[in-house]
C-alpha positions, 0 to 999 in steps of 0.5 A: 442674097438667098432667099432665107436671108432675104426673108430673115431681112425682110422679118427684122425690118418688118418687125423693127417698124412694125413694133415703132408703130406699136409704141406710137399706138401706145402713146396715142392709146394713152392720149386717147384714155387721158382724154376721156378722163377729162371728164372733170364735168364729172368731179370730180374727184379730186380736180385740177385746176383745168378742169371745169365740173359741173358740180364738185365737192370742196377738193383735197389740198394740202394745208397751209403752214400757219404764218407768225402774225404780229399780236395787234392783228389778230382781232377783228376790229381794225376796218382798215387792216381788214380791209387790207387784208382781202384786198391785197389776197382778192387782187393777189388770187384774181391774178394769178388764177384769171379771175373776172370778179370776186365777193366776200362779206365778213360777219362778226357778233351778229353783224356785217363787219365787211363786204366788198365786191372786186372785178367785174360781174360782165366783162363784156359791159365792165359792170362791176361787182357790187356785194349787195346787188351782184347774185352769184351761183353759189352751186353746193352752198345750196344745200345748207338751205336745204338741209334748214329746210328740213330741219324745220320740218323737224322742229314742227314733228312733220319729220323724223331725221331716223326713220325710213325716208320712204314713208314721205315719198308719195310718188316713188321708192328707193331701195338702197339693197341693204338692211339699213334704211335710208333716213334723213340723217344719212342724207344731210351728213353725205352717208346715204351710201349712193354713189356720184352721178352728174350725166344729165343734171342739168337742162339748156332750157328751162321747159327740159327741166324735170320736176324732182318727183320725176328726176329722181326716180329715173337718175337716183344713182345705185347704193354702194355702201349701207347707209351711215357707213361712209361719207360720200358726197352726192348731189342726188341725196341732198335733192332727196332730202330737197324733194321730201320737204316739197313732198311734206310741206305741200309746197314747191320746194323753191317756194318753200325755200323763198317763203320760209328762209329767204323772206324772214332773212331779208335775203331779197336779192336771193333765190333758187329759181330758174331761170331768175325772177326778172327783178335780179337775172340782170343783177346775176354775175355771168360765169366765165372761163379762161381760155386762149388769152381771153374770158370767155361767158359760159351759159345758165345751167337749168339743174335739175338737181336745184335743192343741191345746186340751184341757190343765187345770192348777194353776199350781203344776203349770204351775211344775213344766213351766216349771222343767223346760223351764229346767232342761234337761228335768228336773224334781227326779228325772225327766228328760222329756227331754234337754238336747239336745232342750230346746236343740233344741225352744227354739231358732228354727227358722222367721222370716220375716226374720232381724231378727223374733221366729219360732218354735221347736218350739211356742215362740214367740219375743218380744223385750222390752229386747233380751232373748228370752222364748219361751213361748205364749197361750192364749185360748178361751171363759171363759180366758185364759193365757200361759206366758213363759220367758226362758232366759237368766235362767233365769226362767218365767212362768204367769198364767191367768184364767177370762175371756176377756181376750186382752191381760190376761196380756200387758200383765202379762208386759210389765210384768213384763220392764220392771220387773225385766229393763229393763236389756239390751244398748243397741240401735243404731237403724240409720239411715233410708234414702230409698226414694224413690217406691218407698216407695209399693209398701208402701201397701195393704191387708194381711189377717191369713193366720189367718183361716178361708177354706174356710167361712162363717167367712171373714166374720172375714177384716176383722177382721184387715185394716190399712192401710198409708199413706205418711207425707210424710216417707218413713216408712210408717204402719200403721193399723186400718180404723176401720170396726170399730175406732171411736174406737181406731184404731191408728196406727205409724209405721214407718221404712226402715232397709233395702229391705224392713225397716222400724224401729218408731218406738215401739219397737226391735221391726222389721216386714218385707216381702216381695216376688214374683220381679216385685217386687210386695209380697206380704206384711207381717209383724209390723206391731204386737205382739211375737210372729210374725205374717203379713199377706198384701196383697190387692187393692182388690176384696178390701178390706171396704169395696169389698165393702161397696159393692157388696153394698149396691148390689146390695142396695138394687136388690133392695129397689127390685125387691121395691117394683115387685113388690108395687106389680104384686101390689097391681095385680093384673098380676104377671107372670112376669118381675116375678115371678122378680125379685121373688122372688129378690130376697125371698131375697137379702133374707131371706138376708142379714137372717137371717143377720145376725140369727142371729149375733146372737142366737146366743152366736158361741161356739157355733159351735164345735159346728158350724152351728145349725140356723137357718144350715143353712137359711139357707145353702139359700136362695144356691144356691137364689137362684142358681139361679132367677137364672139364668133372669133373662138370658132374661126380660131380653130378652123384656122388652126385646121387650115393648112394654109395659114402658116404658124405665125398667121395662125398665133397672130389670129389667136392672139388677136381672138384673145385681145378681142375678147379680153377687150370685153371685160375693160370695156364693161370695167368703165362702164362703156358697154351699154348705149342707153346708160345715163 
């Protein structure tokens, strides 16, 4: 065999191995990104059912078809078929979704007309549920106190819900960028215009936890939006609201909440303290997950954010809060608040198109058989809740369960609306109209806006992403990216009924869009569930999948720039421009494998107490990696003026000088530039 054969050999199975170990790195590349998504610490948007946050709105979900219920069921006064009911759906759902205990308590004209604990509050000791003395953490539930709290403050003319929320801090300032001052109002509705930010809520003692007047002006995140323009979920605006109420009444904020709330409810086995009085910490259900087969009890998180998340109640003290809210603000001899207040706290204040469920003062509104529930979800690690009253009915709801279990308690309310209210104002389906080829300007990708974007954190960002696609028949088609929704992707089809309002065709529910002054679509709101929610479109270069690519392709350069360096080494003729490749390249490569592998050998959880060690130096080695590639540009052209470097070294070194520094910018994308961010 000649030599040019030998060569022309020796290429093809270099190159043949070399691009296996290309694709191998891609896969492991993906892996490593997929990881670090599971930061559902963070939540999320949109949560899977693996994932534990630490504290997530209500997640989007498909509804429910209504089911054909025999007449005689549909009022609430058979004790025993009520009693039925949540027993076969507490057993059902506990079941299947490995549920240790769960509560529910059901009030109706003023009065509890059921309550009920099931499972266990300690698997451990088999201490059983009880629904007057077992506490559960009902995490966001917290902030319909809250946002009470403030509007008592209200009703004695301390506040005004339109004003400039700076005139009541005292110690700080926040200034949201934009003409639009941040009033009450934006903060009890969700549209304050911030953006989520979780990292370090929360404290793994009580003597770490920061007072609010301190928390929040280190950690308020940025404002994204002009106040009043969009809803987005934050747990930092409702602690603002929380702070304001200590900061103009004088008082602690959870003293306030136990003297002006919980008292006069009789609401004795409540409160927003941490860790809890001695009297009820040992009555608290302890929060589990399941994992490997077994339950296993997951520890207090001191919040920091407590006017958001911090509230532990019975359900039978949650029944003395539903019937005050239903009756007009009075709970037996107390009045909290006053009928005009309640009216003004439950009505919709905020929607982002009139035909879809908003927001009231803390409330969130939902629609199920033509008939308006509003109430709240609560999930964080180890809990699960929702609260649900239907005005009109004069009718309230409560479950809790000490498992993160986001949908449980949902699924349980829609059951509930169908079996017993299923019988509402007939719905008039609009007719269908033909938008033509302007149909197509919906097509996209739409990214959930509550989504941490200020902090690594930003990696849950594709976890909130839906497609849209067009349908032949002129009809729109909502699917989830089946990149991290294998075997379980979800596919709606939604119908033009006007410009930028589209039918469901599954239920009488509605999704919108909205448009910019040029025409250009810019937002998708309410694409499943049944509750307020807002998808912002992004570009294709936003999109996971193309910053998939081209990380990877970056990435595998940097492993074949790694090869050449050591196949120098081993020659011993490393030299200087080999030398900075191949070590920035190594860091990269380190960078990306040890954070990836962090988050998963890291409960994600745990971040709620801030960055671990371990990401703290991780998070050096971009900057670093930036910084020495910069000095790559020059030893490109010293390498392209060395004779001795052949045509091929000298276009792998440039492409590595590229990858290297196109690098940067995905990098600084999802926010993993700066060591010493939150």
């Amino acid at each position: 065999m000649n030599s040019s054969k030998f060569k022309r050999l020796f290429h093809a199975q270099y190159w043949r191995r070399f691009t296996q170990f290309l694709l191998c790195a891609v896969t492991a590349l993906i892996l490593v990104l997929s990881y670090s998504s599971v930061l559902a610490a963070i939540p999320i948007a949109q949560n899977s059912q693996n994932q534990v946050p630490l504290l997530s709105p209500e997640p989007q979900k498909p509804t429910p078809k209504p089911q054909t219920v025999p007449p005689a069921l549909n009022k609430l006064t058979n004790p025993e078929e009520i009693a039925k009911f949540f027993d076969e759906r507490f057993n059902e759902q506990m079941q299947e979704q490995h549920i240790p205990g769960g509560v529910v308590s059901l009030v109706k004209d003023g009065s509890i007309v059921f309550e009920k604990g099931y499972g266990y509050a300690n698997v451990e000791e088999e201490i059983p549920v009880q629904a007057d003395t077992t506490l559960f953490r009902v995490a966001s539930l917290s902030k319909l106190f809250t946002d009470t709290a403030v509007m008592q403050l209200y009703e004695r003319g301390s506040v005004q819900l339109d004003v400039d929320v700076n005139q009541y801090l005292k110690t700080f300032q926040i200034d949201s960028n934009f003409e639009e001052p941040v009033t009450l109002s934006n903060l009890m509705t969700q549209t304050d215009g911030t953006s989520q930010r979780l990292l370090g809520i929360a404290a793994n003692t009580p003597e770490k936890m920061l007072p609010l007047e301190e928390f929040l002006p280190q950690r308020m995140p940025p404002f994204v939006w002009p106040p009043g323009e969009l809803y987005t979920y934050s747990n930092t605006g409702i602690s603002l609201a929380g702070y304001i109420v200590e900061s103009v009444s004088g008082v602690p904020f959870t003293e306030y909440i136990d003297q002006n709330i919980l008292q006069p409810l009789s609401m004795q086995n409540s409160s927003f303290q941490q860790p809890l009085p001695s009297n009820l910490a040992s009555n608290l259900a302890v929060g589990y997950q399941y994992k490997k087969g077994e339950f296993q009890p997951l520890p207090f998180l001191y919040l920091n954010i407590a006017p958001a998340a911090a509230l532990s109640a019975t359900a039978s003290d949650m029944a003395h809060f539903m019937i005050t809210h239903l009756q007009n603000g009075r709970y037996e001899n107390a009045q909290i608040l006053e009928p005009e207040t309640v009216e003004l706290m439950h009505e919709q204040h905020f929607t982002h198109h009139p035909k879809l469920p908003g927001t009231g003062y803390g409330f969130h509104e939902r629609v199920t058989n033509n008939l308006r529930v509003i109430g709240h979800a609560g999930n964080m690690i180890g809990y699960s809740s929702m609260l649900s009253l239907i005005p009109e009915k004069n009718v309230g709801l409560f479950i809790a369960f000490n498992k993160y279990s986001p949908v449980t308690p949902g699924k349980i309310v829609e059951q509930f609306l169908h079996r017993y209210f299923p019988e509402s104002n007939a719905s008039v389906n609009p007719e269908k109209i033909d938008l033509g080829d302007d149909i197509q300007r919906f097509a996209g990708t739409y990214q959930d806006v509550e989504y941490p974007r200020d902090t690594f954190a930003k990696l849950t960002a594709p976890f909130g992403h839906v497609h849209v696609k067009v349908n032949e028949n002129g009809t729109l088609r909502i699917e989830t990216p089946g990149l991290f929704f294998p075997g379980k992707v979800l596919a709606k089809e939604l119908i033009p009924v006007e410009p930028l309002l589209f039918k469901r065709a599954d239920t009488d529910g509605y999704s919108a869009f909205a448009e910019d002054e040029e025409g250009k679509i810019t937002y998708l709101f309410n694409p499943v569930g049944t509750k307020i929610g807002a998808f912002e479109k992004v570009s294709p270069s936003a999109t996971i999948v193309f910053q998939l690519w081209m990380a990877g392709i970056c990435v595998l350069i940097f492993f074949s720039a790694v090869l050449v360096g050591l196949r120098t080494v081993i020659k011993g003729n490393l030299s200087a421009p080999s030398g900075l490749a191949m070590a920035v390249c190594l860091l990269y490569i380190i960078f990306l494998v040890g954070f990836g592998l962090s988050f998963w050998l890291i409960a994600p959880w745990k971040l709620a107490y801030g960055k671990p060690v371990i990401i703290k130096a991780l998070l050096f080695i971009p900057p670093i990696s930036a910084i020495l590639s910069l000095g790559l540009p020059f030893l490109t052209l010293k390498v392209w003026q060395n004779k001795n470097w052949s045509n091929f070294g000298r276009l792998h070194y440039t492409l590595t000088t590229l990858a290297a520094l196109f690098f940067i910018p995905i990098l600084l994308y999802w926010n993993v530039m700066s060591p010493i961010s939150f």
